[in-house]
Jmol script that loads the backbone (N, CA, C; Angstrom):
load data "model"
ATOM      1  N   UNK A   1       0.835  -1.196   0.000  1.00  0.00           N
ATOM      2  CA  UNK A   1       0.000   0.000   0.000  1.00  0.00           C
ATOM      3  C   UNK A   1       0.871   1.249   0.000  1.00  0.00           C
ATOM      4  N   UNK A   2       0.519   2.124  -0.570  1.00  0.00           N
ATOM      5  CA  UNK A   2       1.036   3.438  -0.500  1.00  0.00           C
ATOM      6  C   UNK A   2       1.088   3.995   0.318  1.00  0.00           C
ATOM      7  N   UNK A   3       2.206   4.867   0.818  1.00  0.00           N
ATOM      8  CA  UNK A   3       2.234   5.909   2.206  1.00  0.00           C
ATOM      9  C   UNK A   3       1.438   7.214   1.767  1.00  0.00           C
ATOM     10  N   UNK A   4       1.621   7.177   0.277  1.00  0.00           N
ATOM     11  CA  UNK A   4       1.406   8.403   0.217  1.00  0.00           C
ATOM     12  C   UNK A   4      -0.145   8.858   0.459  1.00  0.00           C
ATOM     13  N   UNK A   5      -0.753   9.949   0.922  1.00  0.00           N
ATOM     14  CA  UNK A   5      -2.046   9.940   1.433  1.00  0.00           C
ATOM     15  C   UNK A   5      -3.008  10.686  -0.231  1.00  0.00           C
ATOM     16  N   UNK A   6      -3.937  10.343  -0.593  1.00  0.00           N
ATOM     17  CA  UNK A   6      -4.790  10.578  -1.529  1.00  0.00           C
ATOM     18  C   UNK A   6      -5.777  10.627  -1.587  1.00  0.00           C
ATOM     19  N   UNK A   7      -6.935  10.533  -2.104  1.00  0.00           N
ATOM     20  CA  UNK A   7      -8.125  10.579  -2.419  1.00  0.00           C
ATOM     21  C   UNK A   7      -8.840   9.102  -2.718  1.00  0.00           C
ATOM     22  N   UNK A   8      -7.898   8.507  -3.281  1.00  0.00           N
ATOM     23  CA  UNK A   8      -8.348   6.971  -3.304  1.00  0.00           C
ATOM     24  C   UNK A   8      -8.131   5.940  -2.230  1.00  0.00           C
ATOM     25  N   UNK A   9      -7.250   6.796  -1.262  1.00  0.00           N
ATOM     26  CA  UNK A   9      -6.955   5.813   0.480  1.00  0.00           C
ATOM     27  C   UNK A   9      -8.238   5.605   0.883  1.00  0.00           C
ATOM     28  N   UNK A  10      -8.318   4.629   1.617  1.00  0.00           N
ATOM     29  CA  UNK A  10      -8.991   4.068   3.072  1.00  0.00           C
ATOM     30  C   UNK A  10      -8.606   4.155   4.120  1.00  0.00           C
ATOM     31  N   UNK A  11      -9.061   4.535   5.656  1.00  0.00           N
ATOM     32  CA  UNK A  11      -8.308   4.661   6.478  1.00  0.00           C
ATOM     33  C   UNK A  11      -9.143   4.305   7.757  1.00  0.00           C
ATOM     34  N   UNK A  12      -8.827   3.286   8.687  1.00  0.00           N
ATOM     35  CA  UNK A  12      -9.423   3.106  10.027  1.00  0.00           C
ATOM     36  C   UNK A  12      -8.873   3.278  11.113  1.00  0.00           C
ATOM     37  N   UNK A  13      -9.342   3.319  12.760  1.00  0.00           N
ATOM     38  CA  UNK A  13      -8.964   4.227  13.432  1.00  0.00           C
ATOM     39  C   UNK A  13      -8.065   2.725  14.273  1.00  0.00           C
ATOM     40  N   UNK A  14      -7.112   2.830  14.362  1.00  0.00           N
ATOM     41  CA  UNK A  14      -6.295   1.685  14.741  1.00  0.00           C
ATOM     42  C   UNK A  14      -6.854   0.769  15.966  1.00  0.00           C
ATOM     43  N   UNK A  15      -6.268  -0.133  16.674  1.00  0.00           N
ATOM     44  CA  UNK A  15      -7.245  -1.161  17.544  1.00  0.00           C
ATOM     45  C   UNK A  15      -7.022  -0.429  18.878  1.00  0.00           C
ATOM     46  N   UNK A  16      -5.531   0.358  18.820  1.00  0.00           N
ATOM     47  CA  UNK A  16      -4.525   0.961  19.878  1.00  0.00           C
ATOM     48  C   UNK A  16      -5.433   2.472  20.426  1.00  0.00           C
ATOM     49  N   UNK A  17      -6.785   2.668  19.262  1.00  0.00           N
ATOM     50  CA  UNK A  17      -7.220   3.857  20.363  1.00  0.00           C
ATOM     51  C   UNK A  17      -8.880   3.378  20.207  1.00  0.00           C
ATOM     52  N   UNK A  18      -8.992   4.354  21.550  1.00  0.00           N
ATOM     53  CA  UNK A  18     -10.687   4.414  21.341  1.00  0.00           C
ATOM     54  C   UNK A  18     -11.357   5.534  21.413  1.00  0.00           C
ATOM     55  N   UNK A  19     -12.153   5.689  20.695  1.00  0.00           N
ATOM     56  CA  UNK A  19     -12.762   7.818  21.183  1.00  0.00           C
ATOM     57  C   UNK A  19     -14.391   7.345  22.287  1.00  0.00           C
ATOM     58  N   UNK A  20     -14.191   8.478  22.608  1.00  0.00           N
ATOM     59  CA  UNK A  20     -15.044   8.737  23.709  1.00  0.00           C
ATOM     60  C   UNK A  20     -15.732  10.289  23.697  1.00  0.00           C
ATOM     61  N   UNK A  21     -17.053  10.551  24.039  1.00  0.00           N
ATOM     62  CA  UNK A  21     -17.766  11.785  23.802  1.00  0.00           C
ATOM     63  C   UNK A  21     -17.746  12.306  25.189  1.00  0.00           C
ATOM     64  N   UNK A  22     -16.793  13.527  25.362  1.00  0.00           N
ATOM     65  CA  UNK A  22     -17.154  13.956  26.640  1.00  0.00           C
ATOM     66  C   UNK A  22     -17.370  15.365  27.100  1.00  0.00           C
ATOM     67  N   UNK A  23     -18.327  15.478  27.134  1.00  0.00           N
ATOM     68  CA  UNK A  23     -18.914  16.848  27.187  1.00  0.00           C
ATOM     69  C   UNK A  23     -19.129  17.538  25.834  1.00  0.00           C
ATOM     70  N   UNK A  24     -19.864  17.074  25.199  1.00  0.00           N
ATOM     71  CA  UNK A  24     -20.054  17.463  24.447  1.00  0.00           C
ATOM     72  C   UNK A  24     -18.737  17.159  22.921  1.00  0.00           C
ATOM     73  N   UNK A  25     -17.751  16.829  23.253  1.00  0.00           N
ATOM     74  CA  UNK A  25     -16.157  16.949  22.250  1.00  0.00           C
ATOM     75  C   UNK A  25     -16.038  14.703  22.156  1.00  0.00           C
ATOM     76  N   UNK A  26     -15.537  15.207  21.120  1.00  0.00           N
ATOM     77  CA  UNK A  26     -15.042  13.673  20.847  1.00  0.00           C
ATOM     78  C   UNK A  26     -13.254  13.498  20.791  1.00  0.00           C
ATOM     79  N   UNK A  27     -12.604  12.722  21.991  1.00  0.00           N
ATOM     80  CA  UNK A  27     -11.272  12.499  22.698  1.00  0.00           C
ATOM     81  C   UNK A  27     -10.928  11.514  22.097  1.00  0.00           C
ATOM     82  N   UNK A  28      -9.906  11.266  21.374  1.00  0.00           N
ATOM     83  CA  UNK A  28      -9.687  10.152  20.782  1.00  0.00           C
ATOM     84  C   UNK A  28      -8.301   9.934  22.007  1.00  0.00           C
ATOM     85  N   UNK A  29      -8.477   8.193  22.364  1.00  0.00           N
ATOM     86  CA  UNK A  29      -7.186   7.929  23.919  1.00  0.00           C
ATOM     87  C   UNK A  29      -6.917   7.345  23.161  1.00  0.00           C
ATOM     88  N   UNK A  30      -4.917   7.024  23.364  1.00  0.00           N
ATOM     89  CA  UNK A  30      -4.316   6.091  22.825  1.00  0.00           C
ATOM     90  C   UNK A  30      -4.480   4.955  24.254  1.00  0.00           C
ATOM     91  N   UNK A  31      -4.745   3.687  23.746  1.00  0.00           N
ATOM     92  CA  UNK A  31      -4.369   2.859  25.052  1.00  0.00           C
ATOM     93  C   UNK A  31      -3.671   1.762  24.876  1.00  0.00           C
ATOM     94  N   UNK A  32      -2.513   2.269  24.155  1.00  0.00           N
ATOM     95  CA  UNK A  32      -1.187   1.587  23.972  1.00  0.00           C
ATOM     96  C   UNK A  32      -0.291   2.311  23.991  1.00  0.00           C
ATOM     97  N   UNK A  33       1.295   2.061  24.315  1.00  0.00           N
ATOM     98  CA  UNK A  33       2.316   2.746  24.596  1.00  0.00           C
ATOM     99  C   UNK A  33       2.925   2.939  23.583  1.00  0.00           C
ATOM    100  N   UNK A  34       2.922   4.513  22.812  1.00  0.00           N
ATOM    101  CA  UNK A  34       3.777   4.527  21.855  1.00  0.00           C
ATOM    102  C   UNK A  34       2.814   5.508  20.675  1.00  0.00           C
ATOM    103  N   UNK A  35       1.436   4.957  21.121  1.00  0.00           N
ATOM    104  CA  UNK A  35       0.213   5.343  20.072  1.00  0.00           C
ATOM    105  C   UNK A  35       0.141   6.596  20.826  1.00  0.00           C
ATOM    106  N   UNK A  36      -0.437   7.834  19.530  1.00  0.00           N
ATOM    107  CA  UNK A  36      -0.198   9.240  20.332  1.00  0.00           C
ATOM    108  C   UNK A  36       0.948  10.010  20.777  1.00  0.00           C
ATOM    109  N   UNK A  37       1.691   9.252  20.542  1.00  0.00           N
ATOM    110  CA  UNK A  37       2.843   9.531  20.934  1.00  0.00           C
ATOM    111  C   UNK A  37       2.647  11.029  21.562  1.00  0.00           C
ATOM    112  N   UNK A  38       3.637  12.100  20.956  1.00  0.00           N
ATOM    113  CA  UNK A  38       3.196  13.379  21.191  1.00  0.00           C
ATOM    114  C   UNK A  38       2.902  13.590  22.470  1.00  0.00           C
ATOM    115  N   UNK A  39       3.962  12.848  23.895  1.00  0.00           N
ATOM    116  CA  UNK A  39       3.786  12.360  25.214  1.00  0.00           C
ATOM    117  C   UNK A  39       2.176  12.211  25.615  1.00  0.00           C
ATOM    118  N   UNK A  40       2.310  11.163  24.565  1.00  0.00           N
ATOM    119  CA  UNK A  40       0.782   9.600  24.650  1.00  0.00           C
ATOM    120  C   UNK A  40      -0.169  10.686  25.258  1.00  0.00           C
ATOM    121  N   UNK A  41      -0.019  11.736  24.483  1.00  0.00           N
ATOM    122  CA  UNK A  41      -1.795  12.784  25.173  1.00  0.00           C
ATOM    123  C   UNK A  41      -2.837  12.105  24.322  1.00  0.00           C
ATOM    124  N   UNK A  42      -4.085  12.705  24.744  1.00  0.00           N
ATOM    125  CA  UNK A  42      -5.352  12.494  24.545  1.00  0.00           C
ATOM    126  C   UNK A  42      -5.450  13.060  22.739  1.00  0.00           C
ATOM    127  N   UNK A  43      -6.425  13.025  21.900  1.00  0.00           N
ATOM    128  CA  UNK A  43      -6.840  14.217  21.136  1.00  0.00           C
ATOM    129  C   UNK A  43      -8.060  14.675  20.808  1.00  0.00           C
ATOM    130  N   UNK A  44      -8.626  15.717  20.681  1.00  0.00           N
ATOM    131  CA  UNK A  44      -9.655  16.328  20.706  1.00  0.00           C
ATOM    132  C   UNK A  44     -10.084  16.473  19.853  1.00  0.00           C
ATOM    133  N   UNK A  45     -11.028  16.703  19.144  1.00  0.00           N
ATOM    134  CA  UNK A  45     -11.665  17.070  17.727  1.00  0.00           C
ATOM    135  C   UNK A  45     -12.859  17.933  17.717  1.00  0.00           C
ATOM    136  N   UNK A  46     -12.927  18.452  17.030  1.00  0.00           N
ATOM    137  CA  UNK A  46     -13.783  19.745  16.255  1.00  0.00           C
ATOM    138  C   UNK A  46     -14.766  18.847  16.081  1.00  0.00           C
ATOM    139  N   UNK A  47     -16.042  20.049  15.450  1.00  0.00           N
ATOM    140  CA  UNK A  47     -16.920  19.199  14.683  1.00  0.00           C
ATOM    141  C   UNK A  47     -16.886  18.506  13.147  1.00  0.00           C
ATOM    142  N   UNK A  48     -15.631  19.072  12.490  1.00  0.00           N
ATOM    143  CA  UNK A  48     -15.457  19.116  11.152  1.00  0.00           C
ATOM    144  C   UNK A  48     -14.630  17.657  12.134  1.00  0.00           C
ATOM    145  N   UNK A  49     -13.670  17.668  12.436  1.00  0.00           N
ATOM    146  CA  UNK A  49     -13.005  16.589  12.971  1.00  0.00           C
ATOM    147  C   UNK A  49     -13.670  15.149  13.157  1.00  0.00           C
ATOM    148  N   UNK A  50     -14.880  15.521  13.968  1.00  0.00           N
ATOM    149  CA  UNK A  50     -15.492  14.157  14.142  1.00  0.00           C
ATOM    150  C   UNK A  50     -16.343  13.716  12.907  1.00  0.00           C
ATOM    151  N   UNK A  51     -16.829  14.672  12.081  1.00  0.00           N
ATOM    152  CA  UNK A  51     -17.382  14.331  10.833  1.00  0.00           C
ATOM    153  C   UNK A  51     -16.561  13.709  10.077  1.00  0.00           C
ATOM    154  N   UNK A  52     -15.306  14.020  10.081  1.00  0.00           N
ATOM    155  CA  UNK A  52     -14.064  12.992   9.451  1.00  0.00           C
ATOM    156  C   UNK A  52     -13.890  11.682   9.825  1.00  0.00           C
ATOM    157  N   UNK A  53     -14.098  12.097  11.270  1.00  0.00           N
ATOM    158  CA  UNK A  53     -13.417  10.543  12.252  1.00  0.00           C
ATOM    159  C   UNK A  53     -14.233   9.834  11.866  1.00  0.00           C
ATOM    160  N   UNK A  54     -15.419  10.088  11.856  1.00  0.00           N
ATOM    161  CA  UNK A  54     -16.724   8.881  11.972  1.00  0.00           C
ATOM    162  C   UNK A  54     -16.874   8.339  10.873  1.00  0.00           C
ATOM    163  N   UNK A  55     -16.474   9.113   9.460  1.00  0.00           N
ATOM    164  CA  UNK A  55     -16.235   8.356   8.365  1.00  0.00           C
ATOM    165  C   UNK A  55     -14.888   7.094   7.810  1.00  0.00           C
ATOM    166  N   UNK A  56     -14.106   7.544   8.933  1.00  0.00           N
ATOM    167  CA  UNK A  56     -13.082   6.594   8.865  1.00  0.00           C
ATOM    168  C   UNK A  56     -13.365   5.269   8.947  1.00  0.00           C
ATOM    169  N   UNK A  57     -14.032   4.846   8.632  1.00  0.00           N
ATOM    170  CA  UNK A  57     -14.321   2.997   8.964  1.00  0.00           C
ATOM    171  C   UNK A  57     -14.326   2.053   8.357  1.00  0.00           C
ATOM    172  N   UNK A  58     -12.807   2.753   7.143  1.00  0.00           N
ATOM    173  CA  UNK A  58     -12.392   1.282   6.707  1.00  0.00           C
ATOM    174  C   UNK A  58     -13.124   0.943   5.303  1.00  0.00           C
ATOM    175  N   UNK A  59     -13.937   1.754   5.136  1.00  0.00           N
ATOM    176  CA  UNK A  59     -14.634   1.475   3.797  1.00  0.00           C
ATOM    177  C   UNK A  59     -14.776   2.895   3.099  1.00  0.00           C
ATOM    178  N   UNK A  60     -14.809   4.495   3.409  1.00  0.00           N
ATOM    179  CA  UNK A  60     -14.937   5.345   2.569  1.00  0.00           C
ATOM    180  C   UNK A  60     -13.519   5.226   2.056  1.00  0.00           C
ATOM    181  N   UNK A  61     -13.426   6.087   0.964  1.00  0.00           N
ATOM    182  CA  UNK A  61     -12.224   6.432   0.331  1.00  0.00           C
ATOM    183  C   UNK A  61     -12.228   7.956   0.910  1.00  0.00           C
ATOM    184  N   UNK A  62     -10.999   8.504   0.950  1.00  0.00           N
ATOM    185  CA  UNK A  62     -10.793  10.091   1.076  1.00  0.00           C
ATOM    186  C   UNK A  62     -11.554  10.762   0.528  1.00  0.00           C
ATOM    187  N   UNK A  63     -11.493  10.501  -0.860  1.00  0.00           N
ATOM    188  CA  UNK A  63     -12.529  11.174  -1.841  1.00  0.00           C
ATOM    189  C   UNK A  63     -13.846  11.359  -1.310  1.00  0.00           C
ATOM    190  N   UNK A  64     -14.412  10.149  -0.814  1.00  0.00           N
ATOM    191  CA  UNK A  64     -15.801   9.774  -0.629  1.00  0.00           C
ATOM    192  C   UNK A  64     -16.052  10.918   0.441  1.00  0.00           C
ATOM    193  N   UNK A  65     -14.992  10.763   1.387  1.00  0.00           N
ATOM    194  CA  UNK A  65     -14.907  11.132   2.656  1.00  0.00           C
ATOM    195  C   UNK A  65     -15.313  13.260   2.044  1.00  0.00           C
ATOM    196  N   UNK A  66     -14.283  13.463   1.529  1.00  0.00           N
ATOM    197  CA  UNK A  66     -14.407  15.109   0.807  1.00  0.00           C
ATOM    198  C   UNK A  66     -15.989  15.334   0.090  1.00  0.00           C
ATOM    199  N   UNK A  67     -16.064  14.731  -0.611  1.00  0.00           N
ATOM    200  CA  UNK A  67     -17.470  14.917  -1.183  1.00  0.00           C
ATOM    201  C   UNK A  67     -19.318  14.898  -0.560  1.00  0.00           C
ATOM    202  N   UNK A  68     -19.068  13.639   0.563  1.00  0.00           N
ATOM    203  CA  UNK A  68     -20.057  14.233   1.749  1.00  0.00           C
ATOM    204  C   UNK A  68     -19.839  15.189   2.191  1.00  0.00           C
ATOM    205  N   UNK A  69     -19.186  15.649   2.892  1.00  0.00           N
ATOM    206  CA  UNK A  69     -18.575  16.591   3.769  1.00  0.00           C
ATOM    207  C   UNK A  69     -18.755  17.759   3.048  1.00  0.00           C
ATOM    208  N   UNK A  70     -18.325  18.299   2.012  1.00  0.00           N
ATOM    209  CA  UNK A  70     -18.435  19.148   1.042  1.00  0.00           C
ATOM    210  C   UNK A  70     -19.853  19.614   0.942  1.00  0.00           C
ATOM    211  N   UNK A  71     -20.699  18.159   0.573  1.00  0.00           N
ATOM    212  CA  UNK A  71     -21.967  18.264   0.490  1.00  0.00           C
ATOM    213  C   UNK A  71     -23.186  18.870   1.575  1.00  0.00           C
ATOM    214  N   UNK A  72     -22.461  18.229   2.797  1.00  0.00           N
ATOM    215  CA  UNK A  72     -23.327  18.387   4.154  1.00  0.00           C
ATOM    216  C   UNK A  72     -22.874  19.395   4.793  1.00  0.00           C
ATOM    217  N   UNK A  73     -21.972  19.871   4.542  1.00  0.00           N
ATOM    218  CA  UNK A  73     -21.491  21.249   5.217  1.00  0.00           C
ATOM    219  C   UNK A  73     -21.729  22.281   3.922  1.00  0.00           C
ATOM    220  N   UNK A  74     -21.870  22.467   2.900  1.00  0.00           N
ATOM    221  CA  UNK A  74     -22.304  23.146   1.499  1.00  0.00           C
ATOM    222  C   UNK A  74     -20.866  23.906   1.607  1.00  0.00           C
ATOM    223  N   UNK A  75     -19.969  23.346   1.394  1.00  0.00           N
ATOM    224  CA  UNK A  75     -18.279  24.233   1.915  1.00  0.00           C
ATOM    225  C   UNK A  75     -17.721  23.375   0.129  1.00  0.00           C
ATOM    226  N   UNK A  76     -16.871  24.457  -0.291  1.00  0.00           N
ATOM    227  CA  UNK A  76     -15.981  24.012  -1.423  1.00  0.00           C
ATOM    228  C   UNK A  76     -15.150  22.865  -1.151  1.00  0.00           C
ATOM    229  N   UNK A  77     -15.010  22.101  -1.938  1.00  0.00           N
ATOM    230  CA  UNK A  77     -14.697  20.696  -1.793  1.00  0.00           C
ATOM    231  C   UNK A  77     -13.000  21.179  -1.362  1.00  0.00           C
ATOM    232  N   UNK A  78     -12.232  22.138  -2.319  1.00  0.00           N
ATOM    233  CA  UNK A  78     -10.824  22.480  -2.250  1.00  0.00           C
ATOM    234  C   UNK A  78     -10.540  22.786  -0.207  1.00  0.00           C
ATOM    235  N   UNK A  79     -11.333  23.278   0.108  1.00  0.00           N
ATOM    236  CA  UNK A  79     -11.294  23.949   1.456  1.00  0.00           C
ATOM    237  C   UNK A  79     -11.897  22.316   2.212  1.00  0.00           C
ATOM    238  N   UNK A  80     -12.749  21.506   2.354  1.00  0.00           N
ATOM    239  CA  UNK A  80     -12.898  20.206   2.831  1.00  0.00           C
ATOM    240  C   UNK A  80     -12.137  19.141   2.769  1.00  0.00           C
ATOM    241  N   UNK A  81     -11.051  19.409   1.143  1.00  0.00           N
ATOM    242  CA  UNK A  81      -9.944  18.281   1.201  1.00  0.00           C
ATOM    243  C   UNK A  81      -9.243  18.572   2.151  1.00  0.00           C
ATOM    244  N   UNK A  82      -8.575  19.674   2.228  1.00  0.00           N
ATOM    245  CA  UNK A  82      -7.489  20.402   2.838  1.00  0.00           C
ATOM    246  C   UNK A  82      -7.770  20.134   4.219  1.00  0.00           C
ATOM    247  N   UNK A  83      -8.978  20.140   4.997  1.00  0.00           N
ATOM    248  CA  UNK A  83      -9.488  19.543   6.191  1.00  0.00           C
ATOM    249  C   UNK A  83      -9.037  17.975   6.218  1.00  0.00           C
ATOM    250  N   UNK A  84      -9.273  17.329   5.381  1.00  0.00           N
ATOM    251  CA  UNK A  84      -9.497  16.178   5.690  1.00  0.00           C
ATOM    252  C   UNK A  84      -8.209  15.740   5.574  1.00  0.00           C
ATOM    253  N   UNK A  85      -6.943  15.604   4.861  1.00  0.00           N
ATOM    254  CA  UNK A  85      -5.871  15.527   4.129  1.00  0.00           C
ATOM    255  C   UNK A  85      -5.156  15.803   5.722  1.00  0.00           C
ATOM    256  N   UNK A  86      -5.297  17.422   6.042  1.00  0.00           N
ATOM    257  CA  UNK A  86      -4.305  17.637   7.225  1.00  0.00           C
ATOM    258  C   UNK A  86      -4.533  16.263   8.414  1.00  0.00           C
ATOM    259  N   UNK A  87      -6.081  15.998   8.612  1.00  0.00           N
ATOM    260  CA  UNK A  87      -6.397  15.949  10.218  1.00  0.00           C
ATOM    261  C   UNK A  87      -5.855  14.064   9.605  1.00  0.00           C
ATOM    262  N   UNK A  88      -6.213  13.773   8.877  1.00  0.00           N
ATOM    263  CA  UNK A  88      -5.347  11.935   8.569  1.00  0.00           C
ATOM    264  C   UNK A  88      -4.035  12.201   8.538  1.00  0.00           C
ATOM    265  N   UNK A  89      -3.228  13.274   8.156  1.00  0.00           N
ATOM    266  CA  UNK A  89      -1.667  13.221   8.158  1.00  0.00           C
ATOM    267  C   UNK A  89      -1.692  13.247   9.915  1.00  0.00           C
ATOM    268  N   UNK A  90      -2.022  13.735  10.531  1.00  0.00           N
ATOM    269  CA  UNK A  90      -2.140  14.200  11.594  1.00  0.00           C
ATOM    270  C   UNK A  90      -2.329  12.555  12.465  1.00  0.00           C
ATOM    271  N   UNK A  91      -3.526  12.149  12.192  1.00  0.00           N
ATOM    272  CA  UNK A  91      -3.801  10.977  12.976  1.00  0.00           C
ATOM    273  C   UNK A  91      -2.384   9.757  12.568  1.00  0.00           C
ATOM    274  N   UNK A  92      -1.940   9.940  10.935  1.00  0.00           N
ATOM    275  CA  UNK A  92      -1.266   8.736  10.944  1.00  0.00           C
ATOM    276  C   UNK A  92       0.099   9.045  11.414  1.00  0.00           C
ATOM    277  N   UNK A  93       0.131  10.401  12.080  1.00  0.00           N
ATOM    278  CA  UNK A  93       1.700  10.532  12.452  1.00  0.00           C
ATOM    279  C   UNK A  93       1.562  10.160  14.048  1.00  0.00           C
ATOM    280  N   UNK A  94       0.702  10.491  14.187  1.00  0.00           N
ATOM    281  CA  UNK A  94       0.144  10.082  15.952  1.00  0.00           C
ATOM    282  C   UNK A  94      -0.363   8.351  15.899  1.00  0.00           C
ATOM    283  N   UNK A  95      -0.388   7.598  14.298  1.00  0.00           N
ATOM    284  CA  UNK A  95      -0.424   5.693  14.996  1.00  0.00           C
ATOM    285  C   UNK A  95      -2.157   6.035  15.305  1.00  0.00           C
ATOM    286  N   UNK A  96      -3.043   7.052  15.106  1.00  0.00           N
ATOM    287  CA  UNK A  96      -4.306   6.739  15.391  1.00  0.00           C
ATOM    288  C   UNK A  96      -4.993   5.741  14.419  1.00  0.00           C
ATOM    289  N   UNK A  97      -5.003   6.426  13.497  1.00  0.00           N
ATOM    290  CA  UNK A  97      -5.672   5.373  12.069  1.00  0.00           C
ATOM    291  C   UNK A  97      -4.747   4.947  11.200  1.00  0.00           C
ATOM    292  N   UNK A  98      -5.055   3.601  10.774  1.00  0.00           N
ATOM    293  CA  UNK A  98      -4.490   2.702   9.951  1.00  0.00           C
ATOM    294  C   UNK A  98      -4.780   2.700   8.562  1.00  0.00           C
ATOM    295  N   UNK A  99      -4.068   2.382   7.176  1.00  0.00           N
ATOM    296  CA  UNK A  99      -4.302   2.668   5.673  1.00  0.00           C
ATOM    297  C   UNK A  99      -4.758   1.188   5.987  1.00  0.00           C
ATOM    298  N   UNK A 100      -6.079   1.060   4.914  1.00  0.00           N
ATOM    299  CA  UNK A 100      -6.649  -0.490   4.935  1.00  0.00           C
ATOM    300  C   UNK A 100      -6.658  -0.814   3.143  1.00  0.00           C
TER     301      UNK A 100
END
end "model"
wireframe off; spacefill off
backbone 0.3
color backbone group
């Protein structure tokens, strides 16, 4: 599989975390040593964030992922990739989600 991140990836949220809704915010915990790294903190997410996260499950493509999102938020797709693109570079440098 490719490292490189695209529009045609898949991506799920590894076995090593679990998110949790608390107060209102969705916390994604690493609960393995090493996952999160970034001294193994917690991470937090937006609402654009969890609209990402929740699509992560292993079956959208990026693309797929930009084009709802685009759709359901009525936001330019260029400005929704760029969301989505950062917050997966982001998770796969932190070991959250896995390329499937």
């Amino acid at each position: 599989m490719s490292s490189e991140i695209g529009p045609e990836q898949v991506y799920a949220p590894s076995e090593d975390v679990v998110s949790r809704e608390i107060e209102g915010e969705l916390i994604l915990v690493p609960i393995a040593a090493g996952v999160g790294d970034m001294e193994d903190s917690i991470f937090t997410l937006n609402e654009t964030g969890r609209a990402i996260w929740q699509r992560l499950d292993g079956q959208h493509t990026l693309g797929q992922i930009t084009a709802e999102l685009s759709a359901e938020y009525d936001a330019p797709p260029a400005r929704i990739e760029s969301d989505v693109m950062g917050l997966v570079a982001e998770l796969l440098k932190r070991r959250m989600i896995v390329s499937k």
